[in-house]
VOSEMI-460461 format. One record per residue (C-alpha): residue number from 1; x, y, z. Coordinates in Angstrom, 3 decimals. Each point is the difference from the previous one (the first is absolute). Example, Ala and Ser with C-alpha at 12.3 -4.5 7.8 and 13.67 -1.06 7.14 Angstrom:
<nodes>
NODE  torkol         x         y         z
NODE       1    12.300    -4.500     7.800
NODE       2     1.370     3.440    -0.660
</nodes>
This chain:
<nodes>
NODE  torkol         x         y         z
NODE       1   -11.001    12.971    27.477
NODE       2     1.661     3.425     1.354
NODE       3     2.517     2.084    -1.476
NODE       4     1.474     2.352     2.247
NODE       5     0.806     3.514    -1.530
NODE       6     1.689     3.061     0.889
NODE       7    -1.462     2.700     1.814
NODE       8     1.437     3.524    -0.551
NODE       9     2.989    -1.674    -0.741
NODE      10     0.591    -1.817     3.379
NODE      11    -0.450    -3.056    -0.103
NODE      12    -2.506    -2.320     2.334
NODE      13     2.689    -1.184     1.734
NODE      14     0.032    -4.182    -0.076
NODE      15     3.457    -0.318     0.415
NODE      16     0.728    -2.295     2.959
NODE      17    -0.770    -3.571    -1.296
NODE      18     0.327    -3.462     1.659
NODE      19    -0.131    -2.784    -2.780
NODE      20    -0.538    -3.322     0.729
NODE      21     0.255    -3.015    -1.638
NODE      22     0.884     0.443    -2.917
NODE      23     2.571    -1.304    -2.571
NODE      24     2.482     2.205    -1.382
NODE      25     0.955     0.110    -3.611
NODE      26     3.712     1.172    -0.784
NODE      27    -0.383     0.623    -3.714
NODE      28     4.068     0.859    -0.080
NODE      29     0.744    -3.766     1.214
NODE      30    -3.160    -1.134    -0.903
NODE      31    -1.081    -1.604     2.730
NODE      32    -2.640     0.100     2.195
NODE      33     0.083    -0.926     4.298
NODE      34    -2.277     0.076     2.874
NODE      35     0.028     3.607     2.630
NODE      36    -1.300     2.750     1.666
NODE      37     0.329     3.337    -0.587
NODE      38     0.256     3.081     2.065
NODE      39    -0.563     3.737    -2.103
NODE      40     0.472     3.219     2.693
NODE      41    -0.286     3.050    -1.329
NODE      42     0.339    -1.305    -3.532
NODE      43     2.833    -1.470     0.476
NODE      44     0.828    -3.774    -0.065
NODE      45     1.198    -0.508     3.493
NODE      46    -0.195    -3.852     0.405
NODE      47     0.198    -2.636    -2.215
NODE      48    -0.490    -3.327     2.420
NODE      49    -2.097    -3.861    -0.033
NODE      50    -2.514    -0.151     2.738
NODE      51     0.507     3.327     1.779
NODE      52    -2.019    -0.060     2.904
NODE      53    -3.164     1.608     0.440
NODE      54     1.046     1.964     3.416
NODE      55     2.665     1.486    -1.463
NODE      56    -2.495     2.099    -1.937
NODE      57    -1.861     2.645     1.324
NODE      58    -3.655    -0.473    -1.628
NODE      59    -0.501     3.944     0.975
NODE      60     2.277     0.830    -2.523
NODE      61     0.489    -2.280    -2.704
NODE      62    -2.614    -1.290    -2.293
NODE      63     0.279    -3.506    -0.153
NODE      64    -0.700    -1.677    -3.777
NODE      65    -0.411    -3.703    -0.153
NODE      66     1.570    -1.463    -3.346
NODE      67    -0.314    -3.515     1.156
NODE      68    -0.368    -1.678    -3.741
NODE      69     1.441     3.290    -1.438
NODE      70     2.911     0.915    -1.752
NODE      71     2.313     3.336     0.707
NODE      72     1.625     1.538    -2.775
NODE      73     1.417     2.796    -1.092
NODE      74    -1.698     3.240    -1.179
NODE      75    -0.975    -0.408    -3.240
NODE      76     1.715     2.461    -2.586
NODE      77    -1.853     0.159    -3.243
NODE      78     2.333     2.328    -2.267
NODE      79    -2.291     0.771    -3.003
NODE      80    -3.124     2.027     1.211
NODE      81    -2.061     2.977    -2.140
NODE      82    -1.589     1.681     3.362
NODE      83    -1.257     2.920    -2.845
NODE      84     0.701     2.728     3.164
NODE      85     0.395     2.683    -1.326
NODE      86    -2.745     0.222    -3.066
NODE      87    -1.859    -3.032    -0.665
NODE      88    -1.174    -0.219     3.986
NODE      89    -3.424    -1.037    -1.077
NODE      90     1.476    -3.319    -1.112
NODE      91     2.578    -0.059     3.037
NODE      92     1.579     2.048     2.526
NODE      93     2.194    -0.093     2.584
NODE      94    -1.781    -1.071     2.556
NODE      95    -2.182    -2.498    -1.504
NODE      96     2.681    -1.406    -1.823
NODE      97     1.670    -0.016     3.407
NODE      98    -2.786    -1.750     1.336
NODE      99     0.036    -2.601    -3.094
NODE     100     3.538    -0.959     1.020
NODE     101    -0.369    -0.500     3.685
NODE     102    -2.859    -2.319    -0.818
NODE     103     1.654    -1.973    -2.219
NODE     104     3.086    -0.598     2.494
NODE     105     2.313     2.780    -1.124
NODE     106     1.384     2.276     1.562
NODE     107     2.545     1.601    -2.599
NODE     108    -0.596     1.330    -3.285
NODE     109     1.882     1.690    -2.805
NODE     110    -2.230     2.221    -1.870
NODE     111    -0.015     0.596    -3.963
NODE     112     0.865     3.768    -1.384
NODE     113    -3.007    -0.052    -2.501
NODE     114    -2.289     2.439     1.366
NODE     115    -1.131     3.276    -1.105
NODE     116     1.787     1.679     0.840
NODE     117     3.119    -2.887    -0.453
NODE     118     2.569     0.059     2.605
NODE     119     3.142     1.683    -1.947
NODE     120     0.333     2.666     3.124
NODE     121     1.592    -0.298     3.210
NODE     122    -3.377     2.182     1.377
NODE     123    -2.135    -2.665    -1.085
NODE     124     2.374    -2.828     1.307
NODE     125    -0.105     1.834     3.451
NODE     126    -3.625    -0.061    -0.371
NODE     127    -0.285    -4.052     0.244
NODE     128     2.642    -0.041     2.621
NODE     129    -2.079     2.562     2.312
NODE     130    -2.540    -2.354    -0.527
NODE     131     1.611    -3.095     0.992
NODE     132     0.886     1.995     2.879
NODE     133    -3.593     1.028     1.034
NODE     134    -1.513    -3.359    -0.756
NODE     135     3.202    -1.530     1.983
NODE     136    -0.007    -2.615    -2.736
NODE     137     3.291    -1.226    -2.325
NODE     138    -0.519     2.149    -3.784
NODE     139     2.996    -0.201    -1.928
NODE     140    -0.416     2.143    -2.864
NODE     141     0.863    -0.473    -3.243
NODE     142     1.202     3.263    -2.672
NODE     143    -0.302    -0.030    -3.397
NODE     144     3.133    -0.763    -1.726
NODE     145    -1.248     2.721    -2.942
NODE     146    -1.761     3.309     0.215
NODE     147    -3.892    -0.856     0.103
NODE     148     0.707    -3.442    -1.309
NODE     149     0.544     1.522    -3.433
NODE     150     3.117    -2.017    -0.772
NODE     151     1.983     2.783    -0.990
NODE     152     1.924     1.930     2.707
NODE     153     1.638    -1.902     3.182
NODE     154    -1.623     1.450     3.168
NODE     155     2.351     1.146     2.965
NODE     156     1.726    -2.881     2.011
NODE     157     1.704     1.430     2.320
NODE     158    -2.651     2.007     0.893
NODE     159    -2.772    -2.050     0.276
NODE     160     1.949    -2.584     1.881
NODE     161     0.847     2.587     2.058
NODE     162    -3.976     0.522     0.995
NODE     163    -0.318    -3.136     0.634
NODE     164    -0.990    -1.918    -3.562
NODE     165     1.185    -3.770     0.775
NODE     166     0.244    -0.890    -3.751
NODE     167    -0.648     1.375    -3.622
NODE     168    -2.565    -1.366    -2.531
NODE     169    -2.194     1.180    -2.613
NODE     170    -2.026    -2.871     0.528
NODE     171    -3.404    -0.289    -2.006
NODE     172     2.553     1.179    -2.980
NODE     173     3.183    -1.674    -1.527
NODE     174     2.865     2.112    -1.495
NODE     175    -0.115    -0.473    -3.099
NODE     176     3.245     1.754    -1.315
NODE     177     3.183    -2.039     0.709
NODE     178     2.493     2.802     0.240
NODE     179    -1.797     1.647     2.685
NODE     180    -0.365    -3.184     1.839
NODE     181     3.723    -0.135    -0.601
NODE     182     0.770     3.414     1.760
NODE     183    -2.845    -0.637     3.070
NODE     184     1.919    -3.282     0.851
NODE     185     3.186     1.822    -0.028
NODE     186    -1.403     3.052     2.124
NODE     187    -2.001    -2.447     2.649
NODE     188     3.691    -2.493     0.160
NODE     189     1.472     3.577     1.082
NODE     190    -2.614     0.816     2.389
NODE     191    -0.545    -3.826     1.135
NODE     192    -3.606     0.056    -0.437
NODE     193    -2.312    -2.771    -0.911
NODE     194    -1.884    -0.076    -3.095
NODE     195    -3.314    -1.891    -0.356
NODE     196    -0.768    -0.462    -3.651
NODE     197    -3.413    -0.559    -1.784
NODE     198     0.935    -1.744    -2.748
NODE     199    -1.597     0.628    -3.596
NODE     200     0.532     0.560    -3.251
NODE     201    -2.972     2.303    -1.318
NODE     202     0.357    -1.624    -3.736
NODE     203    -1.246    -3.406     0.957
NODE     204    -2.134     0.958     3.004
NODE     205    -1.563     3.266    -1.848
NODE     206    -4.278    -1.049    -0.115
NODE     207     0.775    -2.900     1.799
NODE     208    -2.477    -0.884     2.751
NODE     209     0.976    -3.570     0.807
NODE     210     2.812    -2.710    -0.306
NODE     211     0.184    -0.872    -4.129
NODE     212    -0.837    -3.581     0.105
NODE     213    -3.072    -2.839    -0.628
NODE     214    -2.230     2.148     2.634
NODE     215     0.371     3.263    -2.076
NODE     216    -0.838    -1.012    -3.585
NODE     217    -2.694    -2.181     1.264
NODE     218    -1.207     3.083     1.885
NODE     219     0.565     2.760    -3.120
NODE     220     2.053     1.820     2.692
NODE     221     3.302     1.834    -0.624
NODE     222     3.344    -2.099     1.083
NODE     223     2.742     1.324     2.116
NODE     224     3.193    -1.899    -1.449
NODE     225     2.503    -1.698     2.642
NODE     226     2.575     1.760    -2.226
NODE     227    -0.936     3.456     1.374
NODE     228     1.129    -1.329     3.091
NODE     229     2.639    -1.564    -0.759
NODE     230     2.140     2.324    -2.211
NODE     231    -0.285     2.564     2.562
NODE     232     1.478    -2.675     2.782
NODE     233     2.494    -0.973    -2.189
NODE     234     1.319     3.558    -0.982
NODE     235    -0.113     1.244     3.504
NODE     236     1.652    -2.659     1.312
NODE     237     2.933     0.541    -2.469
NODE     238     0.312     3.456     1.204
NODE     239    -0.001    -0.974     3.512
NODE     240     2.873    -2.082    -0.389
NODE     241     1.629     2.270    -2.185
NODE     242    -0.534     3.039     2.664
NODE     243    -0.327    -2.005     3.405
NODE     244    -3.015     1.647     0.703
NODE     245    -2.450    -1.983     3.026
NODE     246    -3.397    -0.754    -2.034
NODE     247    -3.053    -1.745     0.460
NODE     248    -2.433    -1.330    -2.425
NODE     249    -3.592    -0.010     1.668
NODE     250    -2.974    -2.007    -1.039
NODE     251     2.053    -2.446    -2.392
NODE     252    -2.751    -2.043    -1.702
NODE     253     1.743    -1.933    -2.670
NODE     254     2.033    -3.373    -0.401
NODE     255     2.850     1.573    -1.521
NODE     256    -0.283     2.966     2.598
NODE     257     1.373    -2.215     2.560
NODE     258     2.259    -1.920    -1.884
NODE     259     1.627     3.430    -1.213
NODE     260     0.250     1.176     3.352
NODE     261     1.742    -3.748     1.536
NODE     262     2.239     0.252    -2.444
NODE     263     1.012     3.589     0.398
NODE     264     0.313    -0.910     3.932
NODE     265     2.597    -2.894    -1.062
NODE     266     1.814     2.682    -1.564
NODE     267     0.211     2.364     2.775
NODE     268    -2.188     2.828    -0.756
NODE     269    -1.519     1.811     2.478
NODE     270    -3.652    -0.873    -0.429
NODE     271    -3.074    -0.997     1.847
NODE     272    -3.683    -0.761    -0.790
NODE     273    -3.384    -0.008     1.494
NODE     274    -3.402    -2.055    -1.670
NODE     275    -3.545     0.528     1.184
NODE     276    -2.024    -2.386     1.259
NODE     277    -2.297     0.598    -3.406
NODE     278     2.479    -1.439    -1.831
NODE     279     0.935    -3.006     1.514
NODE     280    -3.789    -0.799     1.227
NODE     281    -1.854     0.245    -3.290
NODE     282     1.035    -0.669    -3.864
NODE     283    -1.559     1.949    -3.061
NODE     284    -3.596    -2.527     0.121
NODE     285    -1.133     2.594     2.899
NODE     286    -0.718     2.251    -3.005
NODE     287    -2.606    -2.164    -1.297
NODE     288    -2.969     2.020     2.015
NODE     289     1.177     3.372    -0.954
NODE     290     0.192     0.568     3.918
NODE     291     1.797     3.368     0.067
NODE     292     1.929    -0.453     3.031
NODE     293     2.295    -2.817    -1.869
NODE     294     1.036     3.084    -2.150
NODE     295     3.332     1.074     1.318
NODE     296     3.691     0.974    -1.376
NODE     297     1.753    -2.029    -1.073
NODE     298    -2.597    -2.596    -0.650
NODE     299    -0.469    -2.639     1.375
NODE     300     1.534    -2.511    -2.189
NODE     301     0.093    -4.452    -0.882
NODE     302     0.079    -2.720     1.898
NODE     303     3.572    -0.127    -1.152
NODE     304     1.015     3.107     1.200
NODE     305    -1.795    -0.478     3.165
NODE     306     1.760    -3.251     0.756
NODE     307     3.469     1.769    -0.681
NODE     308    -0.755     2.858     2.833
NODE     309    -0.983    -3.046     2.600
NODE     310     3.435    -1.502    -0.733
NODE     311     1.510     3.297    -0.090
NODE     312    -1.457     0.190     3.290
NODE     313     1.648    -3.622     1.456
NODE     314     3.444     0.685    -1.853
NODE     315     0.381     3.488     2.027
NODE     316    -0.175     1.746    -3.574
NODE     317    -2.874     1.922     1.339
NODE     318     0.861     2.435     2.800
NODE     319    -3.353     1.090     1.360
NODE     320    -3.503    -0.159    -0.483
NODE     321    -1.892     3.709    -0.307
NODE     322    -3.611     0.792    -0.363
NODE     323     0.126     2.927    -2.777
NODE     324    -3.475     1.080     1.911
NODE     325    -1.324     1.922    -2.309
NODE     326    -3.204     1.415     1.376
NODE     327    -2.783     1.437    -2.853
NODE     328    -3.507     1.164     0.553
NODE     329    -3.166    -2.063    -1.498
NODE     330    -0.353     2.375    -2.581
NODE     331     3.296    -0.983    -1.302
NODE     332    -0.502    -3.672     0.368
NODE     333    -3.299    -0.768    -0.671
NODE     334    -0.274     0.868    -3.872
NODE     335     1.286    -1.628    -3.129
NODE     336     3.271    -2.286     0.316
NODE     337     1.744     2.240    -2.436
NODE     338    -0.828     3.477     1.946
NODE     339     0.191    -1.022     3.062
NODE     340     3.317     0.905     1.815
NODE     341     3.378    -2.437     1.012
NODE     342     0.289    -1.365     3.887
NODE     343    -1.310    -2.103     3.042
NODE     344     0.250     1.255     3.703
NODE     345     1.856    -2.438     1.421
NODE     346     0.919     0.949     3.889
NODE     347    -2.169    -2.118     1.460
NODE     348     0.379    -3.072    -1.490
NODE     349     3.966     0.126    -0.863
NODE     350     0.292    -2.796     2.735
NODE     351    -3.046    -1.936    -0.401
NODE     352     0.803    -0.571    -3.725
NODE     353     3.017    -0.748     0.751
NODE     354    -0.444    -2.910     2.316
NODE     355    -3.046    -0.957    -2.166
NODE     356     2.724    -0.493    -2.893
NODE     357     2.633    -0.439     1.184
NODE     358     0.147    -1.751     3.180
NODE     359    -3.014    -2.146     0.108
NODE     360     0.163    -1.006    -3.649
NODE     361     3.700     0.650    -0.937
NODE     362     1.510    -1.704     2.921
NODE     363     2.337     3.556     0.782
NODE     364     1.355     0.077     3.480
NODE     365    -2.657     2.323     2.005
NODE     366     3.603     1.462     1.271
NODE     367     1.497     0.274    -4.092
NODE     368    -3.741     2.137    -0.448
NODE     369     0.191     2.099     2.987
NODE     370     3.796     1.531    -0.976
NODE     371    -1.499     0.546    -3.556
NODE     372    -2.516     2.651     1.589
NODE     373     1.724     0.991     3.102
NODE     374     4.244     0.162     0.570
NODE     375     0.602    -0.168    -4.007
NODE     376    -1.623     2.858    -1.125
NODE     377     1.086     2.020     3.079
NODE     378     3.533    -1.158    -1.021
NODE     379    -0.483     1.054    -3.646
NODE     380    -1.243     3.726     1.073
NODE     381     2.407     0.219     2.694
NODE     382    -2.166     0.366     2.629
NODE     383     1.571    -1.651     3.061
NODE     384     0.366    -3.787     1.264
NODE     385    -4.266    -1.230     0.016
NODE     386     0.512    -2.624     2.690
NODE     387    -1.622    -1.150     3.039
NODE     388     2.792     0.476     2.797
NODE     389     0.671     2.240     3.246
NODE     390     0.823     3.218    -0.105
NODE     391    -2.170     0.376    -3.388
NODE     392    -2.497     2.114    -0.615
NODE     393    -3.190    -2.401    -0.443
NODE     394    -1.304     0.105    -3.406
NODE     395    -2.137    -3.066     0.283
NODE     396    -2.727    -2.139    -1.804
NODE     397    -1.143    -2.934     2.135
NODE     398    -1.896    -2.399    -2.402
NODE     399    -1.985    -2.788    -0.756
NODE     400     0.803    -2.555    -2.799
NODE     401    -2.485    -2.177     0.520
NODE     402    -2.882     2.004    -0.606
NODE     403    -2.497     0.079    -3.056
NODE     404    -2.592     1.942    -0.698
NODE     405    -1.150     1.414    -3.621
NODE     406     1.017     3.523    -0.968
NODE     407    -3.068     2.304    -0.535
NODE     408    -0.026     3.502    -0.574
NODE     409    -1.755     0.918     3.192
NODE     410     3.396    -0.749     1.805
NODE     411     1.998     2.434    -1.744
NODE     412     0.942     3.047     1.841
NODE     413     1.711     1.594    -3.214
NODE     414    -2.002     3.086    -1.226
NODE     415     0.348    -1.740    -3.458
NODE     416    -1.825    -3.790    -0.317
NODE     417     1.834    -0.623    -3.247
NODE     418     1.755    -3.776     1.504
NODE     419     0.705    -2.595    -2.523
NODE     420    -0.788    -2.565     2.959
NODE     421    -3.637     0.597     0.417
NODE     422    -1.933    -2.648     0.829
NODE     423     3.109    -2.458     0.263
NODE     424     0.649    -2.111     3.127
NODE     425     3.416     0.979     1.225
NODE     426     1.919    -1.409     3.369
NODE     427     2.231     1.826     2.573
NODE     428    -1.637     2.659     1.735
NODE     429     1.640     3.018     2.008
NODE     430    -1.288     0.222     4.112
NODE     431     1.919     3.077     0.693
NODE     432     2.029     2.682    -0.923
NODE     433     2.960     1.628     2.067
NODE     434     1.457     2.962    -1.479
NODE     435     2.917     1.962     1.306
NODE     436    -0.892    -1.781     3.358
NODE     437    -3.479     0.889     0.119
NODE     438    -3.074    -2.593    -0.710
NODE     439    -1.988     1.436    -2.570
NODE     440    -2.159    -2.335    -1.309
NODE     441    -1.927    -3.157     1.624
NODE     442    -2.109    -2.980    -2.141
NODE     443    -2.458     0.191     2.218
NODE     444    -1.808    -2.956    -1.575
NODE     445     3.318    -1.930     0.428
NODE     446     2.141     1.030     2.954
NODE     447    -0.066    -1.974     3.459
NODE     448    -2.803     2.763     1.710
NODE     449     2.320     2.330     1.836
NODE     450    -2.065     3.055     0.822
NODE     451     2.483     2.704    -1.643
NODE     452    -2.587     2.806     0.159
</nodes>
């Protein structure tokens, strides 16, 4: 395994590729065919079956084998706590960076809860220097209210202005409707996006886990579906009242989804991410009082994880995000009620989704792929994430086939705190192509090139 960083912010320069034999996935049409592909200079320059050999100058172009591999898109996970700036001993930017690329992304919106939060344009130019320097896709996200307080609207125009992709107080729901009211109005007006954390305080307050069988068996504190749920169904009345663009991330309930079809049927202008924590597991992972299973919202029944699958096949569901949510042992590894909310999740965003998904689900490998590659890019606005000419190549080339059980010696994460330890999960990512550049190789998997 090799992940290929920076260096004094150049970047070691990978960027003329010669793919072969590989099979395509276009997630838009969702379909998948057989070709070659050419990448000069970063650039897409030739999209062709069987291009000869000859035609390719081996002097200059790196040639990757994919036979039995599938091409897709950059990954784009669009709920990610990289900690940078204040928390870096859980995360930073560079290791989070590293995270990513591993795990087959290679673009990431970043959350504003940090210390300090991002509510300036300074500290929103900040994470764009630093996708600059680490030539890697951060779209950063500003805090929709002065240090996440929930009291005084932050400045749009401003902070779009520096760069900030969307707004969300994320890790914190709004809990007072009329300002909710007036932030939808100001971000219609400024056409911004709005990512909402949805939760009302007076059902979720002491709460450490989904209220169910699981936690009065357990003696722990419940987390009601209703604090959820009120909070979807208010905001999404004031979206369609105001005709503000929203999204509702990490929906983890059955009437979650069925609030947010129905509001689609009527027009509104919403969209939704789930993680792949709450569509893998149900509330029995609690049962061990492993630590890592502790995340917000919970994770919640059977029931309601049946309802995000179908949410999933109906098209309800928009995207899959990993909410990676790095935390140091020390935060983990004490008493279920102390210890803090959140899974990493980077590196295994596309293994558990196969695992679930594909392999047991029966989901089109193509239907999977646009849920964590071209849909979020669409949601955030960041460009067309396809494989064609003339593209910059963003690019995960991937095996589906593969198995192999999860351990915490494979993380790259500064944080270890994975709800899939020690479970067997399928897919696995070969390489890495970021803005035209190969930056990371599975050793242990790809075809032998020599790219040293």
């Amino acid at each position: 395994m090799k992940i290929m960083n920076t260096i004094n912010g150049k970047k070691e320069k990978q960027n003329n590729l010669f793919i072969i034999n590989g099979s395509i996935i276009d997630a838009k049409a969702r379909n998948i065919y057989k070709s070659d592909i050419i990448i000069e200079r970063g650039l897409i320059k030739r999209i062709e079956k069987d291009i000869k050999a000859d035609e390719v100058d081996k002097n200059i172009y790196k040639v990757i084998d994919a036979g039995n591999l599938i091409i897709c898109p950059g990954f784009f996970d669009m709920h990610v706590h990289l900690r940078d700036p204040g928390f870096e001993d859980e995360e930073d930017i560079k290791s989070g960076i590293n995270s990513a690329i591993r795990g087959g992304i290679t673009s990431l919106a970043c959350m504003p809860n940090t210390n300090p939060v991002i509510d300036m344009p300074f500290l929103v130019r900040y994470l764009k220097m630093n996708s600059y320097l680490n030539d890697y896709n951060i779209f950063p996200v500003a805090a929709i209210t002065r240090n996440l307080e929930g009291e005084n609207i932050t400045e749009f125009g401003l902070l779009k202005e520096a760069g900030a992709a969307a707004f969300s107080d994320d890790g914190r729901g709004i809990q007072n409707s009329k300002l909710m009211y007036e932030i939808m109005k100001y971000a219609a007006q400024m056409d911004v996006l709005l990512i909402l954390h949805e939760e009302d305080y007076t059902f979720s307050e002491n709460g450490v886990v989904h209220e169910g069988y699981f936690s009065a068996a357990k003696g722990l504190e419940g987390i009601s579906n209703l604090s959820e749920d009120i909070m979807i169904a208010r905001d999404l009345i004031l979206a369609k009242k105001t005709g503000a663009r929203i999204h509702l991330t990490h929906l983890s309930s059955a009437a979650a989804i069925d609030y947010v079809r129905m509001a689609k049927n009527d027009n509104v202008n919403v969209t939704c991410d789930v993680t792949p924590e709450h569509f893998f597991f149900n509330d029995e992972c609690i049962k061990d009082f492993n630590t890592n299973f502790k995340v917000k919202p919970p994770i919640r029944s059977e029931n309601d994880r049946r309802s995000i699958i179908e949410g999933i096949k109906d098209g309800t569901v928009d995207a899959i995000a990993s909410d990676h949510a790095p935390h140091i042992e020390a935060e983990k590894n004490i008493s279920f009620n102390e210890a803090a909310f959140g899974s990493i999740g980077l590196e295994t965003l596309f293994k558990a989704s196969i695992s679930k998904l594909h392999i047991e689900e029966k989901i089109s490998l193509e239907r999977i792929i646009e849920l964590i590659s071209s849909a979020p890019s669409k949601i955030m606005n960041a460009g067309e994430n396809t494989v064609k000419t003339g593209q910059i190549a963003n690019i995960s080339i991937v095996d589906v086939n593969s198995i192999e059980k999860y351990t915490k010696e494979m993380i790259i994460s500064k944080s270890r705190n994975s709800a899939f330890i020690n479970i067997n999960l399928c897919g696995e990512v070969i390489y890495t192509i970021v803005n035209g550049c190969l930056r990371f190789i599975n050793k242990n998997k790809s075809q032998g090139e020599d790219f040293s």
